[in-house]
C-alpha positions in Angstrom: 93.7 101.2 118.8 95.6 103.5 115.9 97.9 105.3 116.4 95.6 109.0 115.5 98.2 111.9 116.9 100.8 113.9 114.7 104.3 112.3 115.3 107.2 115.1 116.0 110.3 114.7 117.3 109.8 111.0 118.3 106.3 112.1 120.8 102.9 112.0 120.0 101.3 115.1 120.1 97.3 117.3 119.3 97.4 119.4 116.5 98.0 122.8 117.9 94.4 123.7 116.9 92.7 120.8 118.3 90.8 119.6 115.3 90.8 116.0 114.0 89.7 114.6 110.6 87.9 111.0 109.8 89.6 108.5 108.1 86.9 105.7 106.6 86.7 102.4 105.6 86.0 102.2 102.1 84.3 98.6 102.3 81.5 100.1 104.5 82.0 103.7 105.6 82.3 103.1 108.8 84.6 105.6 110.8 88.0 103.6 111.4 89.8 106.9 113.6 89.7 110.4 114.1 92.6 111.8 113.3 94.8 114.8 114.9 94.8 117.4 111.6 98.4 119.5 112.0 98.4 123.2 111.5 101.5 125.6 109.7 102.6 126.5 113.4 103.0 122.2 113.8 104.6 122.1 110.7 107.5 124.3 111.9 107.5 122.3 114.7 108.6 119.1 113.0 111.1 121.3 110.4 112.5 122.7 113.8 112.7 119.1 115.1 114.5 117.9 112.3 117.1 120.8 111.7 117.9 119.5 115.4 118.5 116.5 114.3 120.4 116.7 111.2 123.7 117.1 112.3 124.2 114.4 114.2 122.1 111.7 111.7 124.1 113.4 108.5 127.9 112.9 110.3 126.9 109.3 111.2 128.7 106.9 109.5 126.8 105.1 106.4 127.2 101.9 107.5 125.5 102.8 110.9 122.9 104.5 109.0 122.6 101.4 106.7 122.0 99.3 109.7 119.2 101.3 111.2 117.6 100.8 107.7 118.3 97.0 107.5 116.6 96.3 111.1 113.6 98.6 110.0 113.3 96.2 106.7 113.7 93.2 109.8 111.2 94.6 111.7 108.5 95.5 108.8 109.1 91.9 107.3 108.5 90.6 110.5 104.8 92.6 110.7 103.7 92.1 107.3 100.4 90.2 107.9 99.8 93.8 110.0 100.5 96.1 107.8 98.7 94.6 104.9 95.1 94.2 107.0 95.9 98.0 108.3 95.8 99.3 104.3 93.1 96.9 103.6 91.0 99.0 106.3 92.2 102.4 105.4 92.7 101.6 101.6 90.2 98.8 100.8 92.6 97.1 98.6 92.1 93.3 98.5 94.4 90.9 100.9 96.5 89.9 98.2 97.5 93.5 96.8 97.8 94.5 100.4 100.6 92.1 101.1 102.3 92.7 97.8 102.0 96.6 99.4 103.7 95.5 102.6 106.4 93.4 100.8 107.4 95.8 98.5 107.3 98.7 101.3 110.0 96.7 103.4 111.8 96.0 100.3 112.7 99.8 99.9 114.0 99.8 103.8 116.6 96.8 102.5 117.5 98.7 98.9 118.7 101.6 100.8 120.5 100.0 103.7 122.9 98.7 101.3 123.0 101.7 99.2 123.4 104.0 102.3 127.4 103.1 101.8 127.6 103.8 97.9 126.9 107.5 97.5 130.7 107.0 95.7 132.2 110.5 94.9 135.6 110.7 92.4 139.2 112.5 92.5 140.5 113.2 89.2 143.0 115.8 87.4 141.7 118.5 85.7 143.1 118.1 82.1 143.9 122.2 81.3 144.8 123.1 84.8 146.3 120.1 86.2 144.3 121.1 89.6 142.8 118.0 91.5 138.9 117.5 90.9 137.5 116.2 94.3 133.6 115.3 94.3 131.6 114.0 96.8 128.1 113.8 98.0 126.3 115.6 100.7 123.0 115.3 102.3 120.9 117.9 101.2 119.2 119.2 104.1 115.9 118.3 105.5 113.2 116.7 103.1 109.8 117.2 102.8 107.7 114.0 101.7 104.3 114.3 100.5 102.3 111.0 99.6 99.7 109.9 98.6 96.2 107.3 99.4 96.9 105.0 96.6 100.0 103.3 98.5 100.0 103.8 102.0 103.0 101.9 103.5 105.2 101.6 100.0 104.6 105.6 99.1 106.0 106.2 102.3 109.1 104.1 102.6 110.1 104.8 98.9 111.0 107.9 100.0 112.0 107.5 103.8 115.0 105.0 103.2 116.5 106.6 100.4 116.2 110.5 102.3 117.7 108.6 105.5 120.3 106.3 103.6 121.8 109.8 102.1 121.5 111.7 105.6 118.7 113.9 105.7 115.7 114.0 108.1 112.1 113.7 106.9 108.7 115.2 107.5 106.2 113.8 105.5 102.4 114.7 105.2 100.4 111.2 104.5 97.4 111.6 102.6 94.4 112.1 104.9 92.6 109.1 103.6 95.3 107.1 104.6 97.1 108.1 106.8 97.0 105.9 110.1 99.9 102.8 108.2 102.4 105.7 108.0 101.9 106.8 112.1 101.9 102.9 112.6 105.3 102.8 111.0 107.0 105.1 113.5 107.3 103.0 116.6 108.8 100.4 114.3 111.5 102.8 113.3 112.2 103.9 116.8 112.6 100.2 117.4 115.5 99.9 114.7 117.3 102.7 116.2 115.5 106.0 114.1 116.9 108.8 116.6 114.3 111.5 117.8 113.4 114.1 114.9 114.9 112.5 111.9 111.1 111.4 110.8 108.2 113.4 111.4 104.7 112.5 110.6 102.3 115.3 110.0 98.5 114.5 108.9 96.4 117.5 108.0 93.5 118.3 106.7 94.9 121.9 105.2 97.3 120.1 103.4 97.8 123.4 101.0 99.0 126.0 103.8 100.7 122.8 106.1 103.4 122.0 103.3 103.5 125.4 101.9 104.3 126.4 105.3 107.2 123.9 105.3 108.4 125.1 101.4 108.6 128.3 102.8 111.2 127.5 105.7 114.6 128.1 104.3 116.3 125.3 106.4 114.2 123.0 104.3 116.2 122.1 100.7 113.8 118.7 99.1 110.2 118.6 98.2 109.3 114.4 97.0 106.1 114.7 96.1 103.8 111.3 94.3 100.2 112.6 93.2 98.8 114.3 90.1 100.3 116.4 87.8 97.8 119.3 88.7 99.2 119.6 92.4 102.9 118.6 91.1 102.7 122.0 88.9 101.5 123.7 91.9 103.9 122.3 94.5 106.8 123.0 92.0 105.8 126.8 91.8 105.7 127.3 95.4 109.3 125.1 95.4 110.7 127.5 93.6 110.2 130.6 95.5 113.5 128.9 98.0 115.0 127.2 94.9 114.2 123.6 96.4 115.8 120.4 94.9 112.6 118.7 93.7 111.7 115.0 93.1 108.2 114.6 91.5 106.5 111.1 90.5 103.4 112.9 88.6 100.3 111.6 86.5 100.3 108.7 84.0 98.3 107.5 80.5 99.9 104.0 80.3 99.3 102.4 77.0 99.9 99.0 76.8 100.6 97.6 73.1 100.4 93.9 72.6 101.5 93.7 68.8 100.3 90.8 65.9 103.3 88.4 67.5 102.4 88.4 71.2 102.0 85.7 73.0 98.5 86.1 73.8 98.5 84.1 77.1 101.3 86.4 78.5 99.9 88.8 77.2 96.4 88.8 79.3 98.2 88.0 82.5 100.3 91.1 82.0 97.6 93.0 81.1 95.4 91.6 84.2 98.9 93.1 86.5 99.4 96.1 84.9 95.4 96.9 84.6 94.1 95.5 88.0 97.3 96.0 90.8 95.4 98.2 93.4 92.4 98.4 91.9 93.7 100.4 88.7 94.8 102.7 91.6 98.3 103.6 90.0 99.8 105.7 88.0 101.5 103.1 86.4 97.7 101.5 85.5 97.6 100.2 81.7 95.1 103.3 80.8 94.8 102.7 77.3 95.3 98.8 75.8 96.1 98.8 72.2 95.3 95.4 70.4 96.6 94.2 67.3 93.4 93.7 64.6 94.5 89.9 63.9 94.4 88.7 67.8 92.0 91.6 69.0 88.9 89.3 69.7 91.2 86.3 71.1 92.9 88.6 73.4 89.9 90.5 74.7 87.8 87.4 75.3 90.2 85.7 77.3 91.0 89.0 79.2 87.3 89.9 79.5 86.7 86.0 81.0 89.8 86.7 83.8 88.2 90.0 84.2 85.1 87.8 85.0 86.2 85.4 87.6 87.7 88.2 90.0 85.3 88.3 93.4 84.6 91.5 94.3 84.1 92.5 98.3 85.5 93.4 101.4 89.3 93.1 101.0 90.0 91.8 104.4 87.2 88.5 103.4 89.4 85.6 101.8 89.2 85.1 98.4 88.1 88.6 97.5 90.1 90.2 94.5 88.5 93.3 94.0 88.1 95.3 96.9 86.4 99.2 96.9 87.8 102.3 95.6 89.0 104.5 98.2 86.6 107.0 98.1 82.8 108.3 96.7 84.6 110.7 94.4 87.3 108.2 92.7 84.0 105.5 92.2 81.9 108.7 90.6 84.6 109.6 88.3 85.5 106.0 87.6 81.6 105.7 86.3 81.3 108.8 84.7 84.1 107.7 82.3 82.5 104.8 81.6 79.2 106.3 80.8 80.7 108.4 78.7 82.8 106.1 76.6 79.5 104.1 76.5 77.7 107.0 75.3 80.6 107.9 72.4 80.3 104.4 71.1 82.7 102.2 73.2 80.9 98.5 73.3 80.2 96.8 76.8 81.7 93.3 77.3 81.8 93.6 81.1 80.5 95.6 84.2 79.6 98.9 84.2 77.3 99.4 86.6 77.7 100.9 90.3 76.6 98.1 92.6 73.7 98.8 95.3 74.6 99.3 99.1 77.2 100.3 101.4 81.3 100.5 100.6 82.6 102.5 97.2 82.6 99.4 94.6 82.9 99.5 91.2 83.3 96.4 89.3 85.8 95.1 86.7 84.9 96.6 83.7 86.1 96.3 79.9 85.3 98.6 76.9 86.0 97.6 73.6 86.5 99.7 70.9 87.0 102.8 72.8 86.7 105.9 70.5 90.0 108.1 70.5 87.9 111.3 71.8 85.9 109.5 75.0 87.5 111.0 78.5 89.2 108.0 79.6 91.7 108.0 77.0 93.1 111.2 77.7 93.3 111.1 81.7 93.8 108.6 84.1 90.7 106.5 85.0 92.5 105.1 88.7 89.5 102.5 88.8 89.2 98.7 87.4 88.3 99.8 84.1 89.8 98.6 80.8 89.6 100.6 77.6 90.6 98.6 74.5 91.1 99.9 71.4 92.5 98.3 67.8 94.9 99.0 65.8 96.8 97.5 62.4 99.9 100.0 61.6 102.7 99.5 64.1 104.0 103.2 63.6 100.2 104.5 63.7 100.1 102.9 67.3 103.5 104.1 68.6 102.2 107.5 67.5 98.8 106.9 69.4 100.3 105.4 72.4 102.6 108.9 72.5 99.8 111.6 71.8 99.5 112.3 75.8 101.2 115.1 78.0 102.1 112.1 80.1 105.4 109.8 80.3 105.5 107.7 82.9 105.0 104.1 82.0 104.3 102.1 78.9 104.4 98.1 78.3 104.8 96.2 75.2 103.8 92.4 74.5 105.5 90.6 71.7 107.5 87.4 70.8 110.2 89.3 69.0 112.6 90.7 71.4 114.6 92.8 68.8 111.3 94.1 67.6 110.2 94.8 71.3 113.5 96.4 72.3 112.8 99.1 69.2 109.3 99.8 69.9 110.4 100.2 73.8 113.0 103.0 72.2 110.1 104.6 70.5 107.9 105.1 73.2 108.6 108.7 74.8 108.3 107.3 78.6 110.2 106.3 81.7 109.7 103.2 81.7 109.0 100.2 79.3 107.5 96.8 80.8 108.5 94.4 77.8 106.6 91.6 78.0 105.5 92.0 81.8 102.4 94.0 83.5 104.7 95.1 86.5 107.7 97.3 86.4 107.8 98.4 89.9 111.3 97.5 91.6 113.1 98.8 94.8 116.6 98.5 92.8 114.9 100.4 89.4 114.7 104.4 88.8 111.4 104.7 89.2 109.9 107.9 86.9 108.7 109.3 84.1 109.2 112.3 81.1 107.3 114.8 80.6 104.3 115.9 82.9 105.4 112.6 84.9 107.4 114.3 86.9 111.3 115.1 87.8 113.7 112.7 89.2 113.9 109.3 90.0 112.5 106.9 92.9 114.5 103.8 93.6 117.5 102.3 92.3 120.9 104.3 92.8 119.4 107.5 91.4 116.4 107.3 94.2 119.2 108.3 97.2 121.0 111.1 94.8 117.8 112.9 94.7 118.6 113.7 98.4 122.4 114.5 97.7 123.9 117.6 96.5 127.1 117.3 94.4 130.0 118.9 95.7 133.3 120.1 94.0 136.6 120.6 95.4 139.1 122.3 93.4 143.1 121.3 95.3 146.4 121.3 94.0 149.2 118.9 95.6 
């Protein structure tokens, strides 16, 4: 029924070992496939599949490249309904969030087709010398793409079209929660025209020797890895043993500021986006809301009551907003940092409590009053919990809201624009959402400062990261 086999060099194949993981439904534990887990001999398998390929996919033209990329976004628009029920399943995310998933996935196949043709270069004369200064970029070699459980499909594809847009060939390790919507992808990219060896799939269990084994290969020149800071760090040290060009989308502490001004209705729906897309299963989460004293209670009754009315259940049953977490260990962490705010002071207004039976739920939750020292403000919860806290000094906040080793996203709600615009320059992260809960956008550098990672994901910037700039030095 899924596809379950390691994909190299356009065939399906066993792991060389023979063993095969699980991968469960979150909503009831049930065993949805068992899974081929790839070895370090299959790893250099797929790099020696796509150093085959490179030449020939790197001097195509970009426009034929752009069009392979344009039918994949065809073909994945055309399959959405698909898609989004396959990550509901391996995921548990709710319908709804599942389709947003699946959207925004194709999205990135679109971006890139029509950036495939842009990777613009420059001939200039060198001021002193009066030598010709030819640049132009190349593809960098072949890309290693490591993703992660929270977005299946979009994880994937935000780094597939812009590596194949530029001209390099892709092996990426899925995470083994979820990996069966990235294998699914593959015959759909041999139906837009993907030649043999350009993208490898390899699932794995020993995910630690698999891509180390692939870092250590000196045909390979790109490690993209999304996850946590912890494995970023590691993944970087190993990177540079073969000076790899790295691209890392790392951990996040979102706080999101809504100031005296705010429009308080805008305010909670932006709060509910940037809170409860995926669960709270984002780096980009609001991990830490900041409240103004004067609208403090206003804004966290109407939040708490929205927080209320969201059904929790299986994701693939309609009307269900709030599906499971995608495993025993993100719901037992989830709790324990509730129980400990709790237990430091933080005041109840909803949830809390781990529901009886089978699936990994955890309900929408909100703490109020949050004391600066309980866990949850310091690392990222990745479950449907909000943690409010107040404050009445705009610089006190700003200071607040940057006391984290993190930089990835923050979001400010207020009426003023020109007040908003300097509180957005304040804030030391990536990206600002001014006065909206979603920042997320195939034609936007996605990425964050400091222990969020290097690089940038989407926009123009997302194909460079798998370019190297070349100079030519000519006199005529």
């Amino acid at each position: 029924m899924y596809k379950s086999d390691l994909y190299i060099n356009g065939q399906w194949r066993k792991s060389s070992s023979g063993e095969r993981f699980e991968v469960l439904n979150p909503a009831t534990e049930e065993v949805l496939a068992s899974v081929a887990s790839g070895t370090s001999e299959d790893a250099i398998g797929a790099v020696d599949a796509a150093a085959d390929a490179f030449a020939d996919w790197a001097g195509r033209k970009p426009r034929e490249r752009g069009e392979i990329l344009r039918k994949a976004f065809e073909l994945m628009s055309a399959r959405l309904e698909d898609f989004a029920r396959l990550i509901t399943l391996e995921n548990g995310k709710a319908r709804g969030d599942a389709m947003g998933e699946a959207a925004y996935a194709a999205e990135f196949f679109r971006w890139f087709s029509e950036e495939a043709v842009r990777a613009d270069g420059l001939i200039t004369r060198a001021p002193s010398s009066g030598a010709r200064i030819i640049v132009q970029h190349k593809p960098a070699g072949i890309a290693v793409l490591v993703t992660p459980w929270n977005y299946p499909a979009a994880m994937g594809t935000r780094k597939i079209a812009p590596a194949l847009a530029a001209g390099c060939p892709v092996i990426i390790k899925p995470a083994s929660e979820t990996p069966l919507t990235m294998l699914e992808l593959m015959p759909l990219l041999e139906e837009a025209g993907v030649p043999k060896g350009v993208v490898n799939v390899l699932p794995s269990r020993r995910s630690g020797s698999v891509v180390e084994a692939m870092l250590g290969d000196p045909r390979v020149r790109v490690i993209s890895f999304t996850g946590s800071t912890e494995v970023g760090r590691k993944l970087l040290g190993v990177a540079a043993r073969q000076v790899l060009k790295p691209a890392m989308e790392l951990g996040g502490n979102a706080p999101l500021l809504v100031l005296a001004d705010a429009d308080i209705e805008l305010a909670v729906e932006g709060a509910m986006l940037a809170k409860m897309r995926n669960l709270g299963e984002a780096c980009t989460a609001a991990n830490r809301i900041y409240v103004h004293t004067d609208v403090a209670e206003a804004f966290t009754d109407k939040f708490t009551a929205r927080m209320a009315a969201l059904r929790m259940g299986n994701g693939l049953e309609p009307g269900v907003d709030v599906g499971p977490l995608v495993n025993a260990d993100t719901r037992n962490k989830v709790a324990a940092f509730v129980a400990d705010a709790i237990a430091r002071g933080a005041e109840l207004r909803l949830g809390g409590t781990v529901p009886h039976g089978k699936g990994y739920f955890y309900p929408p939750t909100v703490l109020y009053n949050v004391p600066p020292e309980a866990a949850c403000m310091h690392d990222e919860i990745f479950g449907p919990v909000a943690a409010i806290q107040v404050f009445d000094d705009e610089d006190d906040v700003i200071g607040r809201a940057n006391d984290t080793e993190y930089g990835l996203v923050a979001y400010v709600f207020t009426e003023d624009m020109k007040r908003g615009l300097q509180v957005c320059e304040r804030l030391d992260y990536g990206m600002v959402g001014l006065n909206r809960g979603l920042v997320s956008d195939p034609a936007a550098p996605f990425g964050g400062t400091k222990q969020s990672g290097l690089g940038r994901e989407g926009g123009h910037e997302g194909m460079l990261e798998f370019m190297e700039t070349q100079y030519i030095s000519a006199s005529w």
